[in-house]
Structures are given as C-alpha cells and as structure tokens.
C-alpha positions as CSV (number, residue, x, y, z in Angstrom):
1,X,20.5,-7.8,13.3
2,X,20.0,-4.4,12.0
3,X,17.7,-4.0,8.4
4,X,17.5,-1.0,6.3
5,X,14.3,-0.9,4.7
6,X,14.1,1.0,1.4
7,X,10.6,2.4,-0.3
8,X,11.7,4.2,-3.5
9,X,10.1,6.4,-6.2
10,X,11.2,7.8,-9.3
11,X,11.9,10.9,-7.3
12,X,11.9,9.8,-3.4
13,X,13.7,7.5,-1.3
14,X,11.7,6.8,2.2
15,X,13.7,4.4,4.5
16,X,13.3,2.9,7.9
17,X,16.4,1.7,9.8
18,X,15.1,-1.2,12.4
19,X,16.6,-3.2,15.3
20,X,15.0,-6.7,14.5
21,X,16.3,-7.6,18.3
22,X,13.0,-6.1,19.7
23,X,11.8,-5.0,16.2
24,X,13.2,-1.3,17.5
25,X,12.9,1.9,15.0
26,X,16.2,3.9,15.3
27,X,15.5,5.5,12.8
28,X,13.8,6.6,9.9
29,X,13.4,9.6,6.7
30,X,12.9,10.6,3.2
31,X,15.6,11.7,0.5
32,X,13.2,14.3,-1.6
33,X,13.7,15.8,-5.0
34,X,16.2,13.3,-6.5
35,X,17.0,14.3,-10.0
36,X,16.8,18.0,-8.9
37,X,19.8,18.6,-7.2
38,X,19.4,22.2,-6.6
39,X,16.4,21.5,-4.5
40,X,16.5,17.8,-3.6
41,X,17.3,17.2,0.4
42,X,16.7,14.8,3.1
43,X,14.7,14.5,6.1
44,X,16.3,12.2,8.7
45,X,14.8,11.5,11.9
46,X,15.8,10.0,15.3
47,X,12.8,9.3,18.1
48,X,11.0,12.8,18.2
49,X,14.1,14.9,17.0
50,X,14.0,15.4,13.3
51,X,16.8,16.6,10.8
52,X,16.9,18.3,7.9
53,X,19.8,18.8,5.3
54,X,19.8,20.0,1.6
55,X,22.0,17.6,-0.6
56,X,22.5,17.4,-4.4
57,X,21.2,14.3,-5.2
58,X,21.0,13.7,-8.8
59,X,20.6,10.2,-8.4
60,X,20.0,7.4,-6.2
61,X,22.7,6.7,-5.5
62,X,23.5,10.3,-4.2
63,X,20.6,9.8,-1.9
64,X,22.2,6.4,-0.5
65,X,25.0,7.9,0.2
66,X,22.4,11.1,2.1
67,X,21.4,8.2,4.0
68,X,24.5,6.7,5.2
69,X,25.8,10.3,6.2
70,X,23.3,10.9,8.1
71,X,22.8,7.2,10.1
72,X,26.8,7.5,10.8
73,X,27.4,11.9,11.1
74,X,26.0,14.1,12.5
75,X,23.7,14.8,15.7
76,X,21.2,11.9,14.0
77,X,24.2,9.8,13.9
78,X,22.6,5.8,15.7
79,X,25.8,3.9,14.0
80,X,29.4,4.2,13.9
81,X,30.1,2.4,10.1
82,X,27.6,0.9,7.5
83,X,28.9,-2.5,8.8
84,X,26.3,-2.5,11.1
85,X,23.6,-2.8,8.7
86,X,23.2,-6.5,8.2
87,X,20.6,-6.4,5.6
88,X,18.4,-4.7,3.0
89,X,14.8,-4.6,2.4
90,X,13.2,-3.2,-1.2
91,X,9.5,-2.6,-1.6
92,X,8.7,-3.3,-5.3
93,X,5.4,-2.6,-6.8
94,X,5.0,-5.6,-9.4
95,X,6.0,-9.0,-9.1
96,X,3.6,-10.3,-12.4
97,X,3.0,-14.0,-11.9
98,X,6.7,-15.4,-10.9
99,X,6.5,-14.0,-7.3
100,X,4.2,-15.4,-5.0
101,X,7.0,-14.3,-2.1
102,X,9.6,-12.2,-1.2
103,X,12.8,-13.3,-2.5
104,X,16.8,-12.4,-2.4
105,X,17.8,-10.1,-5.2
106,X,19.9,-11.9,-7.7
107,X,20.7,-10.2,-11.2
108,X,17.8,-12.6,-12.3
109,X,15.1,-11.1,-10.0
110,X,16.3,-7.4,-11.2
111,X,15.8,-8.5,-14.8
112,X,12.5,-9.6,-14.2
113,X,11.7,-6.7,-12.2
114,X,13.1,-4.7,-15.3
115,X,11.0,-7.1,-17.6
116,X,7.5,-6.5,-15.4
117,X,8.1,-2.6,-16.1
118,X,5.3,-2.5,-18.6
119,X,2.5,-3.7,-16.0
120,X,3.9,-0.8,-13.4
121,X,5.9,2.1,-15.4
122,X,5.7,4.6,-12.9
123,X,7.0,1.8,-10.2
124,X,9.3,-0.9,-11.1
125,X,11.6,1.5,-12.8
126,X,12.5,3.5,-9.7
127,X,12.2,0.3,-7.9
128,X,15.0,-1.5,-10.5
129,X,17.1,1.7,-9.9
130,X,16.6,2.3,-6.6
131,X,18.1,-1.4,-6.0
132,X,21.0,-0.8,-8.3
133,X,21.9,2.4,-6.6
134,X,21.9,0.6,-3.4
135,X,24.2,-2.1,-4.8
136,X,26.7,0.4,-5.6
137,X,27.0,2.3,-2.4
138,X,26.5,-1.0,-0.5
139,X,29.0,-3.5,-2.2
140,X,27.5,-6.9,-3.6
141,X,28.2,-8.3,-0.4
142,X,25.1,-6.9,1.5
143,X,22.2,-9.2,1.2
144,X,19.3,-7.4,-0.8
145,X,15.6,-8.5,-0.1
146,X,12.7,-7.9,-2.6
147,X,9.1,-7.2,-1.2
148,X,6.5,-7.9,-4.0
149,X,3.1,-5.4,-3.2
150,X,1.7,-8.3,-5.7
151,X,3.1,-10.8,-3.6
152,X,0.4,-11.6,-1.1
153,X,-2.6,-11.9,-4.1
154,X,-0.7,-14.8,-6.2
155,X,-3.2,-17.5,-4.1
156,X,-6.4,-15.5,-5.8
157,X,-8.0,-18.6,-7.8
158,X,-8.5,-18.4,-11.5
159,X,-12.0,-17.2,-11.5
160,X,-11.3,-14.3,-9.9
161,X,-8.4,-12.9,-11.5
162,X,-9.1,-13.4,-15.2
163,X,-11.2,-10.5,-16.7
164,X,-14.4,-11.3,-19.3
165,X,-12.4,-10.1,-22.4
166,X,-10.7,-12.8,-25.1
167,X,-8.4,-15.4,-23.7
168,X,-5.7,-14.5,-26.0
169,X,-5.1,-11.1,-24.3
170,X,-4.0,-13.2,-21.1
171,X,-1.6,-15.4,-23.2
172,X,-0.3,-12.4,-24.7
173,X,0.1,-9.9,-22.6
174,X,-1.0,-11.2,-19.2
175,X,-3.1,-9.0,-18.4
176,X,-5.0,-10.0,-15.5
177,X,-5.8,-8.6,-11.9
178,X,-2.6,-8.3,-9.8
179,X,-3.7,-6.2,-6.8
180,X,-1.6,-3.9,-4.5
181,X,-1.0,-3.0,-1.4
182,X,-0.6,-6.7,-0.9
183,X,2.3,-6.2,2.2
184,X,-0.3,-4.1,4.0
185,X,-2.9,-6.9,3.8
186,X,-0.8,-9.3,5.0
187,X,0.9,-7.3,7.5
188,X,-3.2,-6.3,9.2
189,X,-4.5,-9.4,8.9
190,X,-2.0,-11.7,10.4
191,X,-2.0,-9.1,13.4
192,X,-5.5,-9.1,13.8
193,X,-5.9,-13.1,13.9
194,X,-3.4,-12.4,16.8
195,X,-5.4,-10.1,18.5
196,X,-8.3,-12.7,18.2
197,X,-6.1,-15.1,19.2
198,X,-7.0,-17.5,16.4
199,X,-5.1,-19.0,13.5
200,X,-4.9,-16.5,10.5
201,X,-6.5,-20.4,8.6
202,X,-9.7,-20.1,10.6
203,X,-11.0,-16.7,10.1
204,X,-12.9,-15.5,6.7
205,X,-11.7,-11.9,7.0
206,X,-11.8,-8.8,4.9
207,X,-9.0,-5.9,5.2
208,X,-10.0,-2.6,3.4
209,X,-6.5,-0.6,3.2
210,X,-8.4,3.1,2.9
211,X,-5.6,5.8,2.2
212,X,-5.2,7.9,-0.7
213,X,-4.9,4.5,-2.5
214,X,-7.5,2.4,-1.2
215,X,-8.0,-1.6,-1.4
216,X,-9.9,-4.2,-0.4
217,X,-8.8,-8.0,0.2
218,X,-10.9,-10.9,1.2
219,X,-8.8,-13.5,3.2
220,X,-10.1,-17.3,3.5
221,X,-8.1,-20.5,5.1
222,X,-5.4,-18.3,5.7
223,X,-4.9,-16.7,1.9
224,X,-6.2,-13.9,0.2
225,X,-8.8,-15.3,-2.5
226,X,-10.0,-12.1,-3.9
227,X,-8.9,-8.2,-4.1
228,X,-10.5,-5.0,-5.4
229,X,-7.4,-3.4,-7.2
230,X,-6.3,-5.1,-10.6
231,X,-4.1,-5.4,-13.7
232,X,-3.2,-1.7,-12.1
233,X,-3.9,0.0,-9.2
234,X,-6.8,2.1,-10.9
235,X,-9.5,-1.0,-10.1
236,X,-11.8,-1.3,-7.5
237,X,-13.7,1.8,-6.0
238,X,-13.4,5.4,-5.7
239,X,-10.1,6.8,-3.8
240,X,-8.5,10.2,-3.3
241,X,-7.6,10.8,-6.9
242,X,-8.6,7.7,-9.1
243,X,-11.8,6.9,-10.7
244,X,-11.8,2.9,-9.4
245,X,-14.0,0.7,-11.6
246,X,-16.4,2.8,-14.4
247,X,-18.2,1.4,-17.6
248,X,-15.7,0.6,-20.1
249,X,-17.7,2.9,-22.4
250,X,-17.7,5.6,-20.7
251,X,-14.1,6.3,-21.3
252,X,-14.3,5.8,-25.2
253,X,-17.3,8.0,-24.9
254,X,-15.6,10.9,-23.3
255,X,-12.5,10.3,-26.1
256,X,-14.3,10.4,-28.8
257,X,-16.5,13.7,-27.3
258,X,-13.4,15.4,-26.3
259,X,-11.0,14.0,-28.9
260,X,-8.4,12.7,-26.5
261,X,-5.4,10.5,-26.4
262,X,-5.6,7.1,-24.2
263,X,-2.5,8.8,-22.3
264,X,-4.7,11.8,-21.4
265,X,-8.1,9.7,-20.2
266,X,-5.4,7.5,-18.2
267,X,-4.6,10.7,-16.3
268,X,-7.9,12.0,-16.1
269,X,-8.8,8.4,-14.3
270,X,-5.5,8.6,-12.4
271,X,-4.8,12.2,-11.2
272,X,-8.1,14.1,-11.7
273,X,-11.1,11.7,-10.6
274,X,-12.0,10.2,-7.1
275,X,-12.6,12.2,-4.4
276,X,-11.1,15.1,-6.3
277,X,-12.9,14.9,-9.5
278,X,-16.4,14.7,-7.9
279,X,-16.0,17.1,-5.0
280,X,-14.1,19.7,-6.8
281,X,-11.8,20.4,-3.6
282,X,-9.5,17.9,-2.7
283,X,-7.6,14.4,-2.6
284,X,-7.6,14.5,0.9
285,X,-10.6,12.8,2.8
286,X,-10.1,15.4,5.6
287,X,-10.7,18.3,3.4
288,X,-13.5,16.9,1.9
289,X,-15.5,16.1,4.8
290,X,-15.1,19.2,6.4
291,X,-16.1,20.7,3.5
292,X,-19.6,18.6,3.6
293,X,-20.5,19.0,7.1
294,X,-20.3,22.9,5.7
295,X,-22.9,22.4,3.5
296,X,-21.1,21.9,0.2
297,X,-23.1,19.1,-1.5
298,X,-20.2,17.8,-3.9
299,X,-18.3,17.1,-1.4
300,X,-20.8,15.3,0.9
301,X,-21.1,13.2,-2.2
302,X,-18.1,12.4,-2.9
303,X,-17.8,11.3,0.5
304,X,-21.0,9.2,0.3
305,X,-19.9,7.8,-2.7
306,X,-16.6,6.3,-1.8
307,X,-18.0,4.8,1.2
308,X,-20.5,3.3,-0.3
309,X,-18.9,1.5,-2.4
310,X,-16.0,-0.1,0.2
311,X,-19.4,-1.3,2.1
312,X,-20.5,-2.7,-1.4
313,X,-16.6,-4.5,-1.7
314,X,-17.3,-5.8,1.6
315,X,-20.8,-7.4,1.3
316,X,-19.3,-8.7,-2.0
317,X,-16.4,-10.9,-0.4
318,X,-18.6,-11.6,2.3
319,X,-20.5,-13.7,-0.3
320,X,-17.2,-14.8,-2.0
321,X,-16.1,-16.5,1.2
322,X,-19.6,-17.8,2.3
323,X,-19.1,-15.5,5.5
324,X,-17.0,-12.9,7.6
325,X,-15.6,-13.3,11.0
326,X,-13.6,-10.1,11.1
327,X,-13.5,-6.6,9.5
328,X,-10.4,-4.8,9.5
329,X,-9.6,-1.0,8.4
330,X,-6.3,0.1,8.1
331,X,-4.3,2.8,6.0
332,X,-4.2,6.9,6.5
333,X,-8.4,7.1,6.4
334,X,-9.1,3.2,8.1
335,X,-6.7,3.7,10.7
336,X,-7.9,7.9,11.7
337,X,-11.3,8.5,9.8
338,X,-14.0,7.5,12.5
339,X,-17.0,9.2,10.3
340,X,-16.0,7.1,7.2
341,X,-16.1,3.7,9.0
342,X,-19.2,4.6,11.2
343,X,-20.8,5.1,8.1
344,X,-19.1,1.7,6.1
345,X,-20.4,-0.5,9.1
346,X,-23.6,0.9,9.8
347,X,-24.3,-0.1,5.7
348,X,-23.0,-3.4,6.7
349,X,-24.2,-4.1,10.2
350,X,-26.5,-6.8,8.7
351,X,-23.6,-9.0,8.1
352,X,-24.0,-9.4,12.2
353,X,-22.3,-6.9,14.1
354,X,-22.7,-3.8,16.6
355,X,-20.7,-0.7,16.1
356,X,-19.1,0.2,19.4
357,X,-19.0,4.3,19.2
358,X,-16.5,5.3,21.9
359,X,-13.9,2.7,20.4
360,X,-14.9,3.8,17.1
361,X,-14.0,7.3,18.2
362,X,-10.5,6.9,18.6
363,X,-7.9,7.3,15.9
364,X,-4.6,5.6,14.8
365,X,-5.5,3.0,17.6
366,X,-5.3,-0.8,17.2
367,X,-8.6,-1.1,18.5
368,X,-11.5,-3.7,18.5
369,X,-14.9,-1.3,17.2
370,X,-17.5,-3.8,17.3
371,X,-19.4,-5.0,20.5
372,X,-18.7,-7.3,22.5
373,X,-21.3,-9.5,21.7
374,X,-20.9,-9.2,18.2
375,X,-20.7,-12.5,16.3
376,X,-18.1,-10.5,13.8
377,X,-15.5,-8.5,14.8
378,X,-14.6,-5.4,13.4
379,X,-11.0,-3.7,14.2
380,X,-8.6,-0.7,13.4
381,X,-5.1,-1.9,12.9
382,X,-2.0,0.4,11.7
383,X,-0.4,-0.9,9.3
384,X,3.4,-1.2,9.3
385,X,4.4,-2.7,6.1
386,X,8.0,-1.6,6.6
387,X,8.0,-3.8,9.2
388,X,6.8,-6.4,7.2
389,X,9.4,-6.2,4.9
390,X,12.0,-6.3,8.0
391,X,10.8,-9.7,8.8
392,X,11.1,-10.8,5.3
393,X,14.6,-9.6,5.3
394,X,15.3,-11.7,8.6
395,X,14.1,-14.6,7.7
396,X,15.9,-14.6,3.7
397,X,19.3,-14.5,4.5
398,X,18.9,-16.0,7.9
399,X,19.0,-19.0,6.4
C-alpha cells in the first residue's frame, strides 16, 4: 500500500509519499507560497535528485493538484495514475479532549477540527483546509487519516494538566495543558524501547523534542504522564523564538509600561523572545553558539539559558515518575547539536549516567550516548513523525 502523508500550513503544503511494503520513501516535497500565486512553487524530490517548478497556487487545492503533477509527470514522475495512492495521512495540530488517537476523517471529525480552531488559530484552520482541498482533488473515495499532535498527551492524569487558576475557566473554556509535538514523542520513544529491547511499559523514560519548537515528555508504563508544552505551544522552556514559561506578571507589567495590546505581548512571547530575544542574533541554535564561542556574551547566555532549563524539565519528571531509565533527544538541535546535550547531561549526570563523548560527537545518528555501564541510558534518535502517521494510516483503513 502506498500513503501520501500531508503536513499543511496556512501557506505550505510539505508531503511525503511512502511505500508501506518496506516503509520505502519515493518521494517527498513542499508546495510554498500558496495564496501568492505569482510566487508560490513546489519543490519535489526523488532519492538525491530534486525538482523545482513555479505553479500558481492560490489555494490548496491548486497545490494538490502541484502534487499529483509532479508524482505522475515529469522526470520526478514514481507513479503512472493517482490510483496508486491507497491512502491519506493529515497532521493536525489540536485534537482538544475528544482525540486520544488518530482517527478516519468523517465530516464529524472536520467539524470538530473546525470547532477546536480557537485553542490552535494559526493550525487547525490550514489543517481543516488543507483536508478539504485534498477531498476535492482526491474524490470522497480515498480514505483520509487524521494525526492529532495532542494525541499522544490525552493519558496525562488530572493533576498534571489542570492549571492553579478558578475551576470554572476549565468548564468554560477548557483551557488546560494539551502539549505538542505529541507524534514525535511517540514516534522516539517506542523506537528507543526497541533499541533497548524492552517493552515501551517497563521503561520510565523522558524524550526532549529540541528544534526550533522544543518539548519535553515524561513517559511511564508505557504512556506519557506529563509534558512541558501546554494549553499552547508557548509553555515549557526557552526555544528558538518563544519565551516558554515566565511570571504571569511580568507580561501585564510590560503592557501596562509599554501600553500594549494582548495581540502584541502574544507576539512578542511568540516571534521575538527565546533564543532570539535574549541573544539579539538569531532563532537558530547554530548561529547562536557560534556566536558565543566568539565571545559575544548574549549569546552564550542565551545558550546557557535554554539548556538549563531542559536539564531542569528533565530532573523534574525524573521525580514525577519516581525514576528514569532512558534519556532521549530528538528534533533539529537533539538529533545534531552535540554541545547542547554535553552540556544538558553533564547538569544531569547525577540522575546515574556517563556521557560517552565520541558517540555524543556524532550527529543525526540514532546512537546510544551514555556508557556502557550506565544504569540510565541516554540516546539520539531522529524522529520521523511522517512515518508515524504512515502507520496510522495503515492500520485505519486496514481494517
């Protein structure tokens, strides 16, 4: 069977098109600019050769049909007729409370997605559209999968999801911590019971997705109990261009100062802080760094800050769970930033592990980084939540 995996923004379409005999890539791109169609185009690419077209695409559904020109024409052509593709896979950001799985899109499931729009406005839109789009090009008769990034975080327990403000605001408006990035958790830490050849059930283990978005999950008995992101993904700790978690005075302090809206100190927290706000430079971890171990001292904080407080996350759920038996880093920084996790697991070596350097000095690896004779483990593993979502896909309308 042959899946088409779809990861759409208000402006972007990324795909992946996967052989699940084998769990093959053939191929794989990004439909850019939609909603500009005098500069949108699409990037389609086939093992190492890459191609490139500029499309009008003023809608989705312009860029479905970008992507099923370039699968069946062309010298990226890897299928003769749409007919091949069995199956369709949709990342979607917010799932609220009513999905604690991926499910098969029915005009019930878009509603709701429509309906859960409030708790992710920049998301579940493009998501909602993306899916109708796709219906359209596709016919109603292609099965339609929905990945939930909440998905994997509906098993966190009562306690740890309700926030210390009035009941009332929950029964209102459910405001509550929903966490993200929940397809990459899952995705990392079922492969790494695998590689420790253990049941995912018997390991307390704590994934730290470190990107430009960064989260942290403590998994226990085989389900995630606890994760750093919240009612948004603005929670938790510093990342490339959000604040994470701050003093809830600080930010009517500053708007009353400054005299701002709520829209423009949700920006500032969103776009303008993190690694960017305190080093002055840059969202990009690389950038920063280099620009520390040049002597600028903003930067060198900002990277000390952020890791600081993932090591703080992680001695946190260690003591949530009662214990750690593995460690996992994952995402664009976890999988390829050696300097940030030597200096995350040195901060946490107490917990009772080694730090192997020469493993650790290896990047986009899946690769065990603790010693041998450590009683917890600690290991890189890439992420491939596209993947993920493949599988989901399978298993849905295989039944």
């Amino acid at each position: 069977m042959k899946i088409l995996v779809i990861n759409a923004g208000s402006s972007s379409l990324k795909y992946q098109f996967i052989d699940m005999n084998g769990e093959i890539l053939i191929a794989k791109g990004v439909c850019d600019r939609i909603g500009v169609p005098e500069n949108s185009n699409i990037e389609h690419k086939v093992g190492d050769k890459k191609f490139s077209k500029k499309i009008a695409m003023p809608t989705h559904v312009e860029a479905f049909e970008a992507v099923i020109d370039s699968l069946t024409n062309g010298e990226g052509k890897v299928i003769n007729d749409i007919s091949e593709i069995s199956a369709i896979g949709h990342r979607v950001v917010q799932g609220g409370s009513i999905y604690g799985e991926s499910v098969l899109i029915t005009d019930k499931v878009l509603t709701d997605i429509d309906e859960l729009a409030e708790l992710a406005p920049l998301h579940n839109p493009a998501n909602a559209q993306a899916i109708r789009a796709c219906i359209k090009v596709f016919g109603p008769d292609v099965p339609q999968v929905a990945t939930f990034d909440t998905a994997f975080h509906q098993t966190i327990p009562e306690k740890a999801f309700m926030y210390g403000i009035p009941y009332e605001y929950y029964e209102k408006y459910n405001i509550r911590r929903y966490g993200f990035h929940g397809t990459s958790h899952r995705f990392v830490s079922k492969r790494c019971a695998e590689l420790m050849n253990k049941d995912l059930k018997d390991v307390k283990m704590i994934t730290c997705h470190l990107g430009n978005g960064c989260s942290i999950s403590a998994i226990k008995d085989g389900v995630c109990v606890d994760t750093s992101m919240g009612l948004t993904p603005l929670d938790g700790f510093m990342m490339g261009t959000r604040s994470g978690g701050v003093d809830p005075s600080i930010l009517t302090y500053i708007m009353k100062k400054d005299n701002i809206s709520p829209d423009e100190m949700n920006s500032i927290l969103n776009k303008k802080s993190g690694l960017l706000g305190i080093s002055g430079i840059s969202n990009d971890s690389r950038d920063v760094i280099a620009a520390g171990e040049a002597g600028n001292h903003r930067a060198r904080l900002a990277f000390e800050m952020q890791n600081y407080q993932v090591a703080k996350f992680i001695g946190s759920y260690a003591a949530a769970m009662g214990g750690v038996d593995a460690i996992v880093f994952t995402g664009g920084i976890g999988e390829n930033e050696r300097r940030s996790r030597k200096y995350v697991c040195e901060m946490v070596e107490f917990l009772g592990f080694k730090l192997n350097l020469e493993n650790n000095d290896t990047s986009g690896q899946e690769i065990k980084i603790s010693s041998e004779d450590s009683k917890v483990q600690v290991w890189v593993v890439p992420t491939n939540e596209e993947l993920l979502i493949a599988r989901d896909t399978l298993e849905i309308v295989s039944k």
